[in-house]
C-alpha positions in Angstrom: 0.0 0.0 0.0 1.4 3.0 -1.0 0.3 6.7 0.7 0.9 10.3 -0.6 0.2 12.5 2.3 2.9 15.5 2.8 5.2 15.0 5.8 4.6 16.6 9.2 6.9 16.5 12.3 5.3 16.4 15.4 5.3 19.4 17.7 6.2 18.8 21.1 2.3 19.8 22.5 0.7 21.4 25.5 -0.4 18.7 27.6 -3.7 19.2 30.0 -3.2 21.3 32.9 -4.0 19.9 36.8 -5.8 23.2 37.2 -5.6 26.2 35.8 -2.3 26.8 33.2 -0.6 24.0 31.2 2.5 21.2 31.7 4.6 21.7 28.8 6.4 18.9 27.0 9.6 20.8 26.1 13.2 19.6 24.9 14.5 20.6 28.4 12.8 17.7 30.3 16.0 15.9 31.0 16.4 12.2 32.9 19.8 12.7 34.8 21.6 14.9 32.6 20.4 13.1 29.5 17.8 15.2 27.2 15.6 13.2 24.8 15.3 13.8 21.5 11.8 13.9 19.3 13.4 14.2 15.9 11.0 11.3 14.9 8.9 12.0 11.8 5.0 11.1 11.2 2.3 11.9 8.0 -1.4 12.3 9.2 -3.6 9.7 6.8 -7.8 9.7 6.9 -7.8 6.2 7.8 -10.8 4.1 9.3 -9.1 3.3 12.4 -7.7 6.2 14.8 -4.5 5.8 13.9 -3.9 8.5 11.8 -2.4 10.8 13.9 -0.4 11.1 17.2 -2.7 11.1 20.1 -1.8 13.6 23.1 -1.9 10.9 25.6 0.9 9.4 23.3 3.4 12.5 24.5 2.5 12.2 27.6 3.1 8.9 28.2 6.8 10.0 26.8 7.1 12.7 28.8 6.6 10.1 31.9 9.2 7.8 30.9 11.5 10.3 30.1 10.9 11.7 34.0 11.0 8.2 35.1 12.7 6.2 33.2 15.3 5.1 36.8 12.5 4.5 38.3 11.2 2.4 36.2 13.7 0.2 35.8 14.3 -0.2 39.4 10.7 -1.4 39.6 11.2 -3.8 36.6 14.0 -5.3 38.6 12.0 -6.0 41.9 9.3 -7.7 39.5 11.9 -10.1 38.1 14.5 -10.7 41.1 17.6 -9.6 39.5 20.6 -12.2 40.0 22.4 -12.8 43.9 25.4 -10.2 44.5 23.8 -7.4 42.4 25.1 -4.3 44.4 23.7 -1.7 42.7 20.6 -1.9 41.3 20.4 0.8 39.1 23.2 -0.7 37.7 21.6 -3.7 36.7 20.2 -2.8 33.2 19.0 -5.9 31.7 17.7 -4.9 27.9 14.1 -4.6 28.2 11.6 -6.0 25.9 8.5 -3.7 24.9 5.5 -4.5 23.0 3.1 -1.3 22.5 -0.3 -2.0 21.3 -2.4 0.0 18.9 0.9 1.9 18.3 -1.3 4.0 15.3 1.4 5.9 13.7 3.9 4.7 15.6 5.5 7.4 17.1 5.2 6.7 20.9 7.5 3.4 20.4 10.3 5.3 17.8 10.5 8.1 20.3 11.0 5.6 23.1 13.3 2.7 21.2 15.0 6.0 19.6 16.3 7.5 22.9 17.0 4.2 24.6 18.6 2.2 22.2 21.1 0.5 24.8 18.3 -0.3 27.4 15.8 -2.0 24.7 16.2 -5.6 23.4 13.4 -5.8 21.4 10.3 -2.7 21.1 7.5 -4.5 19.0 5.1 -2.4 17.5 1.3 -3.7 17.1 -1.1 -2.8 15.0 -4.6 -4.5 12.8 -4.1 -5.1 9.5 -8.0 -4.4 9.0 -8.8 -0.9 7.6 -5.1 -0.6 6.8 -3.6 0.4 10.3 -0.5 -2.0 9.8 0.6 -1.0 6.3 0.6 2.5 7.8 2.6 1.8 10.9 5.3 0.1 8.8 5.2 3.1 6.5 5.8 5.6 9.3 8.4 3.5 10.8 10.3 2.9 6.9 10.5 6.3 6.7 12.4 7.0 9.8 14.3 4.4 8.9 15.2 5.7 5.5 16.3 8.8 7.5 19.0 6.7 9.1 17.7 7.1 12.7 18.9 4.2 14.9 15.8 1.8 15.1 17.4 -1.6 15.2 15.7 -3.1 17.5 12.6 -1.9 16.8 10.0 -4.1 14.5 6.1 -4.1 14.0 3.2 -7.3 13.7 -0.3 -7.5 13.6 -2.3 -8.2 16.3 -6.2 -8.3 16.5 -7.4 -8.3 19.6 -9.9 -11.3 19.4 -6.9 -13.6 18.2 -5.4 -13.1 21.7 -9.2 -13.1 23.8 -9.8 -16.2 22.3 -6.5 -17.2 23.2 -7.5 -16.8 26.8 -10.8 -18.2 26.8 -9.0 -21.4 25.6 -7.1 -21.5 28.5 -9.6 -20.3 31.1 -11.5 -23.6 29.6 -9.0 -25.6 29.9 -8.2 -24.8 33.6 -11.5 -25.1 34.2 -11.9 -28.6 33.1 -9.1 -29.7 35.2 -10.4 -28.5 38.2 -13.9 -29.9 37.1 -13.1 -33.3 35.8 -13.4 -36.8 38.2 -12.0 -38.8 35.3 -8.7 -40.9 35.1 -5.4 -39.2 34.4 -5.2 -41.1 31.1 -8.6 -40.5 29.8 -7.8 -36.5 30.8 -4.2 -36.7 29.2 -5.7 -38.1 26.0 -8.6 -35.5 25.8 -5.9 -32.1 26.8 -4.2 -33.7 23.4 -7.1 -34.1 21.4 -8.3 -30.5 22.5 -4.9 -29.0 21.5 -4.7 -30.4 18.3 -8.7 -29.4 18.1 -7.4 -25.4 19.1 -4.3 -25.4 16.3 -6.7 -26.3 13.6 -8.9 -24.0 14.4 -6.5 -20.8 14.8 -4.9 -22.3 11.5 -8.4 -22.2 9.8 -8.3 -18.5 11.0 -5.7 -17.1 10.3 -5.2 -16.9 14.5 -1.8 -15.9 14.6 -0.7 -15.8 18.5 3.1 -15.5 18.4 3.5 -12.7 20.5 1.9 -14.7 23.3 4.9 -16.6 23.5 7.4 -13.9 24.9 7.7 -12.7 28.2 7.1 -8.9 27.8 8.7 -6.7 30.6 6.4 -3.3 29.4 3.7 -3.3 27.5 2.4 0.2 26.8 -0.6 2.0 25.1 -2.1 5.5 24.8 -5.7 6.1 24.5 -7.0 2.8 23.2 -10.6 2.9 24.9 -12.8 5.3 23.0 -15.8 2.3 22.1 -17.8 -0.2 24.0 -15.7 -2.7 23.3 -13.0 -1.4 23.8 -13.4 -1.1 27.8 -14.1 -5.0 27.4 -11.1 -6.2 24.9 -8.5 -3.9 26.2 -8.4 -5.7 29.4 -8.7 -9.0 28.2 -5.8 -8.5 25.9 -3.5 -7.0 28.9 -4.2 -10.3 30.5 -3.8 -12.5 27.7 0.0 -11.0 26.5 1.2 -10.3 30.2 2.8 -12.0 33.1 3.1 -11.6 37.0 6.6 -10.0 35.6 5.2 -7.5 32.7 5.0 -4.1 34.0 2.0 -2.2 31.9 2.0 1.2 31.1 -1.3 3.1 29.4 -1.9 6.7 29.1 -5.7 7.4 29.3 -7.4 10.8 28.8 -10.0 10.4 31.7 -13.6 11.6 31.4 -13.5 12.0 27.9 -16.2 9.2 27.7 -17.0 9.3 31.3 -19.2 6.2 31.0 -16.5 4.0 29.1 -14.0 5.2 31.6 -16.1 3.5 34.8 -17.1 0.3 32.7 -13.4 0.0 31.9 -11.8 0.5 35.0 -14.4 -2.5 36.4 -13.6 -4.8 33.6 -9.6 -4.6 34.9 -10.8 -5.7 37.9 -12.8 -8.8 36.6 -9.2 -10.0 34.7 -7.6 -9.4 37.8 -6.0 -6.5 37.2 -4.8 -3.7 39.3 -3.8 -0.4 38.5 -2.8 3.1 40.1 -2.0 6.7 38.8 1.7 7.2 38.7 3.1 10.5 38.0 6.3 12.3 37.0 8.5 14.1 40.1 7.7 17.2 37.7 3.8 16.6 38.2 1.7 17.8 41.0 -0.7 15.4 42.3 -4.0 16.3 40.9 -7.0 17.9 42.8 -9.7 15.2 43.7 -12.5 14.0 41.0 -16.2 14.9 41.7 -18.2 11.7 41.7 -18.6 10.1 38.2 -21.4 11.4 36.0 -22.3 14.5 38.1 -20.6 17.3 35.8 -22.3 18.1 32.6 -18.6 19.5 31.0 -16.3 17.2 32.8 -12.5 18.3 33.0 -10.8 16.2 30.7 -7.2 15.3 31.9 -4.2 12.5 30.6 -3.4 10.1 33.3 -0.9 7.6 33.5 -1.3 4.2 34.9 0.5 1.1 35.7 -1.1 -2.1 35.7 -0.4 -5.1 36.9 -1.6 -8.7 37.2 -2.3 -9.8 40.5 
């Protein structure tokens, strides 16, 4: 698929003020005496999906890690028990492997794999193919490539969201029938085989394709990915599907944009059990309280950060 669109760099944006003013994303935020760059390069397309243009939750959820980025990485470490006789933790910088989904234009995972190429192993890029989401997060991401900015590491797939639910619910049966079943060991042996082989035909007959299931993620980070109905339902579910007690998840949500999808999504996390909290960067007052849901007929619209966690 080819696109024609004239090239746009993205400006480093206001983001939503606590109260009154604005917090501004600027080229002085530094992490130790380190400043980030945002030399990475995006066109805007009409497409179907909402990926056709950077998201402000998508710079604000750079802006966190570029604040945060120690701190994060100490907190990785705790989740994964870092080897006897480490004396320094900070100083124990395994590389990190990322998977962002809905990435849209992909300029939340360049910016991150393009300022950290030493701590990442691997930053994976998802996307749908339908409505032509992936062909236009591979253009984005050829075409700072072709620029010759350091993106090694960095690689896209698809990934619908139903391949991966279904994935779960597979399991979920499956655990469920071994608690369930009062039948011999043999008999239950013979019928866990017969149900595999029954599951690869039928994500073969699909076109189920579940690779990225198979690694253990340390981050897996999104910005603004609930904006439908089903979306407060799948997002979850797919968090759960992809991560482990280990993966650290990161999403950037602009609350009470869709007031009503906000509480319906924040219930579902806590049916996958899921738990989450607000994190913010040192730079970053901690906001005023929230009125009770639903009560305000212009609700103030703010970007939140929040890590997630299996429990």
């Amino acid at each position: 698929m080819e696109f024609d669109t004239p090239t746009t760099t993205i400006p480093i944006p206001l983001l939503n003020a606590w109260v009154h003013g604005t917090v501004r994303v600027d080229q002085s935020s530094k992490t130790g005496n380190d400043c980030w760059v945002r030399d990475i390069e995006i066109e805007n397309a009409p497409l179907t999906t909402t990926g056709g243009h950077v998201w402000n939750a998508a710079f604000r959820l750079l802006h966190y890690f570029e604040e945060s980025w120690d701190s994060i990485i100490i907190n990785q470490i705790h989740n994964n028990s870092p080897p006897l006789g480490t004396p320094n933790l900070i100083s124990y910088r395994h590389k990190l492997k990322i998977l962002e989904l809905g990435a849209g234009c992909g300029w939340l995972g360049m910016a991150l794999a393009r300022n950290l190429p030493h701590s990442i192993e691997r930053m994976c890029m998802t996307e749908q193919v339908e409505g032509g989401a992936l062909d236009w997060l591979n253009y984005n991401v050829q075409l700072n490539k072709n620029k010759g900015l350091p993106l090694d590491q960095l690689d896209t797939a698809p990934c619908d969201w139903n391949h991966y639910i279904a994935l779960l619910e597979e399991e979920e049966g499956r655990e469920q029938n071994n608690i369930t079943t009062t039948t011999s060991s043999t008999l239950n042996d013979t019928k866990f085989t017969n149900q595999n082989k029954k599951d690869n035909e039928n994500k073969e007959k699909v076109g189920m394709d579940t690779s990225l299931a198979s690694v253990s993620w340390d981050l897996i980070i999104g910005s603004d990915l609930v904006y439908n109905k089903a979306g407060t339902t799948m997002l979850p579910r797919v968090i759960r599907a992809l991560a482990t007690p280990h993966t650290l998840i990161y999403y950037a949500h602009t609350r009470k944009r869709l007031e009503a999808y906000d509480i319906e999504f924040f219930e579902e996390l806590e049916k996958n059990d899921l738990s989450w909290e607000e994190v913010r960067e040192p730079s970053i007052d901690t906001p005023p309280p929230s009125p009770p849901p639903l009560t305000e007929v212009f609700p103030w619209m703010r970007i939140a950060v929040y890590l997630i966690r299996l429990n």
